[in-house]
C-alpha positions in Angstrom: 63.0 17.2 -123.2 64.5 13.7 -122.9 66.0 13.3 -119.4 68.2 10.5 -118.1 66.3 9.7 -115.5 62.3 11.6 -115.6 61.1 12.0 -112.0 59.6 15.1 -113.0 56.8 12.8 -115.1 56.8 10.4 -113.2 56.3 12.4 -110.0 53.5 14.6 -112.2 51.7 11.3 -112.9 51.5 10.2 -108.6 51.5 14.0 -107.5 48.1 13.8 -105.7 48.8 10.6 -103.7 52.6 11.6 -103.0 51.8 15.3 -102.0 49.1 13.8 -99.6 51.3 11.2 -98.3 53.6 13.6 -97.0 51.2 16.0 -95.6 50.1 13.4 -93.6 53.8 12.4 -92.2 54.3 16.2 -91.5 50.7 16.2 -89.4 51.3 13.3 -88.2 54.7 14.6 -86.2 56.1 11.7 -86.4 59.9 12.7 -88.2 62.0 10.0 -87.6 61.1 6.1 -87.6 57.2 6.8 -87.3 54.6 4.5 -88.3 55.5 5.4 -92.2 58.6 3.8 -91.7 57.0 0.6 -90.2 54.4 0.5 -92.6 56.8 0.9 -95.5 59.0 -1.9 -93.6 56.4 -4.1 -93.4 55.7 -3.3 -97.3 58.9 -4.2 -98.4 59.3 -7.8 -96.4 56.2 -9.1 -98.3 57.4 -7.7 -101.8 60.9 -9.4 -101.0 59.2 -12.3 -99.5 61.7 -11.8 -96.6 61.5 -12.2 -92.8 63.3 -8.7 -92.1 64.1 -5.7 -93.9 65.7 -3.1 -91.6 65.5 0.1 -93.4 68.4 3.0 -92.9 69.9 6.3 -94.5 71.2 4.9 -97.3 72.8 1.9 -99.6 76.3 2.6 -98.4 75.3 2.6 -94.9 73.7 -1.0 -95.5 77.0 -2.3 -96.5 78.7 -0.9 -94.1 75.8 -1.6 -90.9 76.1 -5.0 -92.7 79.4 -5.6 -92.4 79.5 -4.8 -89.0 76.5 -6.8 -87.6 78.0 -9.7 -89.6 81.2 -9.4 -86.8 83.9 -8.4 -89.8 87.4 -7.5 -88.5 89.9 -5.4 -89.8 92.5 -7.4 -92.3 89.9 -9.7 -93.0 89.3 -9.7 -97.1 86.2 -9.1 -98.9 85.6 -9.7 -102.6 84.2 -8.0 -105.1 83.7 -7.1 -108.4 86.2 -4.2 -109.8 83.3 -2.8 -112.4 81.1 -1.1 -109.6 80.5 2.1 -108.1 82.8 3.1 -105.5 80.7 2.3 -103.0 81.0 -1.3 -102.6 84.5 -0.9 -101.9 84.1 2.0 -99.8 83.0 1.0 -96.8 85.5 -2.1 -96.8 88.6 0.0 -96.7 86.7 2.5 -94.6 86.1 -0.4 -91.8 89.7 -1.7 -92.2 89.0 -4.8 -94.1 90.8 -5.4 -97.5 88.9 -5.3 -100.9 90.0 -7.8 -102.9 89.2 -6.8 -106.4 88.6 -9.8 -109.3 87.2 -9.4 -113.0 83.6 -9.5 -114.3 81.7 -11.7 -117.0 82.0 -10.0 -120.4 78.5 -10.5 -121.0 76.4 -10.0 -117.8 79.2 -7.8 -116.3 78.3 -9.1 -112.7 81.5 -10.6 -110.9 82.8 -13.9 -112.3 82.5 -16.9 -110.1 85.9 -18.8 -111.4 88.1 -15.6 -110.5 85.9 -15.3 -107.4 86.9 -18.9 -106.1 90.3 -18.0 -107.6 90.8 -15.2 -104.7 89.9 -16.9 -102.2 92.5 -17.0 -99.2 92.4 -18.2 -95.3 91.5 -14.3 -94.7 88.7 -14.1 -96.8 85.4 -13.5 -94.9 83.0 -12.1 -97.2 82.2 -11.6 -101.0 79.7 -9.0 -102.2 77.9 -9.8 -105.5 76.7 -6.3 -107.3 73.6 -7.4 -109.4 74.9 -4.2 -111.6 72.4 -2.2 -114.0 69.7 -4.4 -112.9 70.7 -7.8 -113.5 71.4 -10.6 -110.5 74.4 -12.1 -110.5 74.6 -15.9 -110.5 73.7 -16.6 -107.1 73.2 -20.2 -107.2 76.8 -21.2 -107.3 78.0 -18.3 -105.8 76.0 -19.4 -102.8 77.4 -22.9 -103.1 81.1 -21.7 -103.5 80.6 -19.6 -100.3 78.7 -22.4 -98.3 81.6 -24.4 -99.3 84.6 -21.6 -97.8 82.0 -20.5 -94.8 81.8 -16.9 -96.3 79.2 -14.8 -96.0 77.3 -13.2 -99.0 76.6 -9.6 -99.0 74.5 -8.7 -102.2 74.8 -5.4 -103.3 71.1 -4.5 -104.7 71.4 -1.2 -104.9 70.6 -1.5 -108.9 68.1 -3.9 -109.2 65.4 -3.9 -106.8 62.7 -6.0 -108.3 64.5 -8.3 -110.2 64.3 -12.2 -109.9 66.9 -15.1 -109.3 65.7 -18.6 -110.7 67.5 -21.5 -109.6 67.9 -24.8 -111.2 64.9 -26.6 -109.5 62.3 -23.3 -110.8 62.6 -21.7 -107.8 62.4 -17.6 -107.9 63.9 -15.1 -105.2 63.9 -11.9 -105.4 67.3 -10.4 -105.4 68.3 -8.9 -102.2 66.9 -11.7 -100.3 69.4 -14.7 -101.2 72.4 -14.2 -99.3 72.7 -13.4 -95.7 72.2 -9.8 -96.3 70.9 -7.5 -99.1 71.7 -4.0 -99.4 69.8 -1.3 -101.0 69.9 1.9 -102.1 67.0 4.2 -102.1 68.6 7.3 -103.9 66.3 9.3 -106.4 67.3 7.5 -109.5 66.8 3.9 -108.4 64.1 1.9 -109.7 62.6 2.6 -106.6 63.9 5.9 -105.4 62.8 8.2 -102.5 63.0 11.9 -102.9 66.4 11.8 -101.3 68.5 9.6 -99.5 67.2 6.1 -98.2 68.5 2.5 -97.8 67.5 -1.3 -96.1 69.2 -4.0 -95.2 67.1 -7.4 -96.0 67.9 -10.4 -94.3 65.8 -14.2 -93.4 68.0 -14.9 -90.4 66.8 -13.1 -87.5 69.6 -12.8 -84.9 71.4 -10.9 -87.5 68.6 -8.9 -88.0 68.2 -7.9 -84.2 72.0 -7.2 -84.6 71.4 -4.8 -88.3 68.8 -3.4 -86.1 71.3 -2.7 -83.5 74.4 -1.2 -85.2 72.5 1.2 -86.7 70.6 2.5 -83.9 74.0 3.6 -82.1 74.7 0.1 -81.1 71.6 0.1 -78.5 69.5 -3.5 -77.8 67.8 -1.2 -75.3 67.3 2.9 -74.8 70.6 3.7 -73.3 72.0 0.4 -73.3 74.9 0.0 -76.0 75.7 -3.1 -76.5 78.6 -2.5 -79.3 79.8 0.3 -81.1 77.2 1.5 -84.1 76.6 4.1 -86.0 73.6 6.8 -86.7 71.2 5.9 -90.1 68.1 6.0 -90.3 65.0 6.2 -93.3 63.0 9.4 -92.3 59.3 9.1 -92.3 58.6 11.6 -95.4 61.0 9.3 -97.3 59.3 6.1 -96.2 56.1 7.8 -97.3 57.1 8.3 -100.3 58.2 5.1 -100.9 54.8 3.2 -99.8 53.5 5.1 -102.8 56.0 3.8 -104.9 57.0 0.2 -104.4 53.3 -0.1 -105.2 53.7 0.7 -109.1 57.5 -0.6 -108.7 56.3 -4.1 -111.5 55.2 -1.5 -113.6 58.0 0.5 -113.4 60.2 -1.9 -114.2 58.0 -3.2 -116.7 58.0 -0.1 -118.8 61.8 -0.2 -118.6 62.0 -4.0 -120.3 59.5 -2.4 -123.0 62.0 0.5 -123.3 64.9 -1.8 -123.2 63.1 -4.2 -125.8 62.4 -1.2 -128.3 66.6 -0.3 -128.0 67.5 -4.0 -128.9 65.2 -4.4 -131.7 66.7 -1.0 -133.2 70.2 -1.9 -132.9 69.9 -5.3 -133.9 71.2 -4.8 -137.5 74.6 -2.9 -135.9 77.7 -4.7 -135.6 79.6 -1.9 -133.7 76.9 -2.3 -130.8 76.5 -4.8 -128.4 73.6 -5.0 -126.5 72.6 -5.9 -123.0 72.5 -9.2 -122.6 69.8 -11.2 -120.7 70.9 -14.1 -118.8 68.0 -16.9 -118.8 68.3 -17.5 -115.1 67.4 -14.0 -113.9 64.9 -11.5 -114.7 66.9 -8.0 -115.6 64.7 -4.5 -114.3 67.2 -2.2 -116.7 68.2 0.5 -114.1 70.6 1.1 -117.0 70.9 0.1 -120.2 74.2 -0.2 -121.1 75.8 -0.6 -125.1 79.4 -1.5 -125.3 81.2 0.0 -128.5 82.9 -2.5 -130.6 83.9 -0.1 -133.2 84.0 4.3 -132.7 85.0 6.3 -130.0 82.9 5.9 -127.0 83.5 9.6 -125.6 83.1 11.0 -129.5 79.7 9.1 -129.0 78.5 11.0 -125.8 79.8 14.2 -127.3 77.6 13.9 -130.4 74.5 12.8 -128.3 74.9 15.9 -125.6 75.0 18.1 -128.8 71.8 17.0 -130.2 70.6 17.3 -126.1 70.2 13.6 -125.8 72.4 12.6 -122.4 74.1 9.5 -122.2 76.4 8.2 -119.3 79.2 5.9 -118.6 78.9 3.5 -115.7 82.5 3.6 -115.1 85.0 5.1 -116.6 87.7 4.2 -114.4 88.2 0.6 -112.3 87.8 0.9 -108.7 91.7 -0.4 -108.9 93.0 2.6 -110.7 91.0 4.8 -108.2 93.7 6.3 -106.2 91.5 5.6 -102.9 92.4 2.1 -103.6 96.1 2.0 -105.1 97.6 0.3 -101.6 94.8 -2.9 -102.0 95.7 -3.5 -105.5 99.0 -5.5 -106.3 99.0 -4.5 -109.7 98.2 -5.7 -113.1 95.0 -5.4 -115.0 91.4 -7.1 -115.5 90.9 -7.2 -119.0 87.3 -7.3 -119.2 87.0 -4.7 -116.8 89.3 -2.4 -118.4 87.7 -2.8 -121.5 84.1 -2.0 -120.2 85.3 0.9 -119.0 86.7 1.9 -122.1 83.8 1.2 -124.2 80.8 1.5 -122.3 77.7 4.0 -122.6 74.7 4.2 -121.5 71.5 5.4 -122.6 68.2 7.1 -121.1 66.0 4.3 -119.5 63.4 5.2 -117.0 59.9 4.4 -116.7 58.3 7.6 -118.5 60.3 7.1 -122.4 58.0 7.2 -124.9 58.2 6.1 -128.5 59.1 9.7 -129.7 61.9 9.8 -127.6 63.3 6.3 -128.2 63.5 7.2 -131.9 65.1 10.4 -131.2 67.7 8.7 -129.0 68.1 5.7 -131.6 68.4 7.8 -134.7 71.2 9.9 -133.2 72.8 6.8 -132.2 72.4 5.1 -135.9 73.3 8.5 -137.6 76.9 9.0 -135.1 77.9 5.6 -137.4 76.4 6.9 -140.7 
């Protein structure tokens, strides 16, 4: 059975060392931020290379904990890219701020720095790069446009935890850890997924980390003592557990995703109505989708014709977060033409860690028979 996303194989193949973890987390007693949580914490810092990573309940709760700590008030605008999941926006309308929407790159589909700097206004504050499907966005000038309008940088790395950032002089980052804050999402899908809901917040300066650390422990710098207003979210313990065992094997995992991702573009090489992902040089991409865009057929006749052969497929996004109706009052009107064309003609295709060479021809040969 080919599955979008296999964490029933991949779950079979660390069963022993996952099932024990837990055990231990449930005899240990310790629910809620016990020593999993620290040692997973700790974990996480070296693999980012990072001073801080404050883990909590999930990725939109790290944007929005985020957002707080860094002292955003409401009418003050944040930019990001309209090709994203909801969430990005989310949490800006839902703490008053405005989301000011701009266009992608055709090619990387990460937010464009020239309409990025084009948005810019004396009430923007913040801009939140989303290194979508696994792929950084170009942080290098980003972070120089932002240094340059005093903004802060919010990455959204809910997609591609793992992946590197080089910058003109050699120098790798891990993505999460560039701007003032990352944000992650731990959700069961990710690259590195939990068995539920889980997020961090990553950060290198450390009076906004005490403050991270602060909103979302119900605003307290002490027990009982609330020093602002915060919120509730925390990573349990079984969840942390869970994902000691598997930011361990996380190079691997994303490994086997490249090889998967390198076996798609070798097989649609030859086909003019596909475009591939593209790899920018500066940045390492850890495929937490691999994404086609159709420049010839029906994109939605496509899907159709894989789910009847029981191959899935999805498309990351159907609709931009400007034609949500959530968001109709932020947007001024208009369109983004490279936005509204990726959401007309984008699919994508099974990529996890577990695909084998069986199912990648499957999946390939329905794709290459759907265009005869």
């Amino acid at each position: 059975m080919i599955r979008m996303v296999d964490l029933k194989t991949q779950y079979e193949h660390i069963r022993e060392e996952i099932d024990r973890s837990v055990l231990d987390v449930i005899a240990s007693t310790e629910y809620i931020n016990g020593s999993a949580v620290k040692k997973f914490q700790a974990e996480l810092e070296a693999y980012q290379q990072v001073a801080h990573v404050v883990p909590c309940a999930n990725g939109t709760d790290a944007l929005q904990i985020a957002m707080m700590a860094l002292g955003l008030k409401p009418g003050d605008e944040v930019i990001v890219p309209a090709f994203t999941y909801v969430a990005t926006a989310e949490v800006i309308a839902l703490l008053g701020l405005k989301p000011v929407m701009v266009d992608v790159d055709q090619d990387t589909f990460n937010i464009s720095l020239e309409l990025t700097e084009a948005a810019i206004t004396p009430r923007t504050k913040a801009i939140v790069p989303v290194h979508l499907f696994g792929q950084s966005a170009d942080m290098e000038p980003l972070l120089a446009l932002a240094k340059r309008h005093n903004l802060f940088v919010i990455e959204d790395n809910a997609q591609a935890t793992g992946a590197d950032y080089i910058f003109s002089d050699g120098t790798r980052k891990k993505v999460g850890s560039i701007g003032h804050v990352g944000c992650t999402s731990f959700f069961p899908s990710k690259n590195l997924g939990c068995y539920g809901d889980g997020g961090a917040m990553t950060t290198n300066d450390d009076d906004l980390a005490q403050r991270l650390r602060m909103v979302a422990n119900h605003g307290q710098n002490k027990l009982y003592h609330h020093a602002v207003v915060g919120v509730n979210s925390r990573l349990d313990s079984i969840q942390a557990a869970i994902l000691s065992v598997k930011l361990k094997r996380l190079d691997q995992y994303n490994a086997a995703r490249r090889r998967a991702a390198d076996y798609y573009d070798a097989a649609f090489a030859g086909m003019p109505q596909l475009k591939t992902p593209v790899r920018a040089a500066n940045a390492t991409h850890v495929f937490h989708q691999y994404t086609l865009v159709l420049r010839e057929g029906d994109r939605d006749a496509l899907k159709q014709y894989l789910a009847e052969r029981e191959i899935p497929a999805m498309i990351y996004y159907p609709i931009p977060l400007y034609k949500q109706e959530a968001f109709a009052a932020y947007w001024p009107g208009g369109e983004l033409p490279v936005t509204e064309a990726l959401c007309r003609s984008v699919i994508s295709l099974p990529m996890h860690s577990e695909l084998d060479t069986a199912q990648l021809d499957q999946i390939i040969g329905a794709v290459k028979a759907f265009f005869g």
